[in-house]
C-alpha positions as CSV (number, residue, x, y, z in Angstrom):
1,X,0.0,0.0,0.0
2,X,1.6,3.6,-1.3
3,X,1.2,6.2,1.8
4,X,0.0,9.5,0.7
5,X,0.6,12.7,2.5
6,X,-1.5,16.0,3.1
7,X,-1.1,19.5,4.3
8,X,-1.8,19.7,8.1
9,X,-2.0,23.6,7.6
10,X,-3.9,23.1,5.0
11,X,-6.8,20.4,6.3
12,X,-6.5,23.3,9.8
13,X,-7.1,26.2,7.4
14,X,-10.4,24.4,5.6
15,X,-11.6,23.5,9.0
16,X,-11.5,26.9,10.4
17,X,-13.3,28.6,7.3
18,X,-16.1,25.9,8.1
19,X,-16.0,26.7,11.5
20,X,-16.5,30.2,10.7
21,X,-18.8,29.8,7.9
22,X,-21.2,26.9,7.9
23,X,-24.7,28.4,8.3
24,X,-26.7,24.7,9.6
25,X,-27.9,25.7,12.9
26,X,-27.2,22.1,13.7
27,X,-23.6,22.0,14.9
28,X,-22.8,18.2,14.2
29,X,-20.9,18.8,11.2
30,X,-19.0,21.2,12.5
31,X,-18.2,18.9,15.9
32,X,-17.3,16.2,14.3
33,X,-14.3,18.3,12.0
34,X,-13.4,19.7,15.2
35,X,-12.7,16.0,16.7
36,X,-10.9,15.1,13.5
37,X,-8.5,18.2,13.2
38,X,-7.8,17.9,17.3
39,X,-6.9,14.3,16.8
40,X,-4.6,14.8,14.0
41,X,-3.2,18.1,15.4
42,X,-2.4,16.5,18.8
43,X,-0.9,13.2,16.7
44,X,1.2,15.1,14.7
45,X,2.6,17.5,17.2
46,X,0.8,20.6,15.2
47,X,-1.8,21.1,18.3
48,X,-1.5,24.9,19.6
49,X,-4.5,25.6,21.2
50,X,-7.8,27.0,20.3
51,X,-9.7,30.4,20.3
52,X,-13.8,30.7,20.8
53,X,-15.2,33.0,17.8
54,X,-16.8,36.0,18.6
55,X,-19.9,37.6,16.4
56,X,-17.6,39.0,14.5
57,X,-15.4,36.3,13.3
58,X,-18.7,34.2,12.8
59,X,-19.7,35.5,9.0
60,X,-23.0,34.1,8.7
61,X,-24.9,37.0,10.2
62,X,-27.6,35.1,11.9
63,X,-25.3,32.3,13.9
64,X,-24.5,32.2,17.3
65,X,-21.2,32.9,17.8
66,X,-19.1,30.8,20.1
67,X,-18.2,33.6,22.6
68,X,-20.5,36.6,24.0
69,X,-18.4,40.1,23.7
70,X,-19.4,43.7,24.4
71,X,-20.2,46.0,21.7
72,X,-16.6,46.8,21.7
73,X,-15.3,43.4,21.1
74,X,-14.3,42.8,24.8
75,X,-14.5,40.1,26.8
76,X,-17.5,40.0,29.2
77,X,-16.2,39.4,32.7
78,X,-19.3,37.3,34.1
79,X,-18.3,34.0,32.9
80,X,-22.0,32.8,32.4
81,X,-22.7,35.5,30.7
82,X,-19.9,35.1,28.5
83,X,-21.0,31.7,27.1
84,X,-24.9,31.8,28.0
85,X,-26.5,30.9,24.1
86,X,-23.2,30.0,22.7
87,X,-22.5,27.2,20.3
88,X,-19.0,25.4,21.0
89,X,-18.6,24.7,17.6
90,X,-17.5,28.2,16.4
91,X,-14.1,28.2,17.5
92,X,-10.5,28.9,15.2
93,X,-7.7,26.6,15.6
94,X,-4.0,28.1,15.7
């Protein structure tokens, strides 16, 4: 059996633009990337942490974002607050 090879940037890149732009409310697409690109990430030593997307960074204009901000983009300090009506699966990978 030949072994092929792929981009690791390149498969991380993809997934991110998903994460950022999939407009199914239903976030089971988007989970299950995430448990791919972790897995391969962490196997090949490329995992450097992850980043929850604010409104912002979502660009479909009616999704929940996966991080509450103020107006001014900055974190809120009450934690509940923070994530209450998020969706996990809008996150960016570094």
């Amino acid at each position: 059996m030949s072994r092929k090879t792929f981009s690791v940037e390149a498969l991380r890149e993809r997934t991110n633009a998903y994460l950022a732009n999939d407009a199914k409310r239903d976030g089971e697409a988007r989970q299950a990337l995430m448990t791919v690109l972790e897995s391969i990430l962490h196997e090949t030593g490329n995992y450097n942490g992850f980043k929850y997307l604010t409104r912002a960074e979502v660009a479909i204009s009616n999704a929940t974002p996966g991080i509450n901000t103020t107006p001014d983009g900055q974190f809120i300090d009450d934690y509940r607050a923070r994530f209450a009506g998020t969706d996990r699966t809008r996150v960016k990978y570094f």
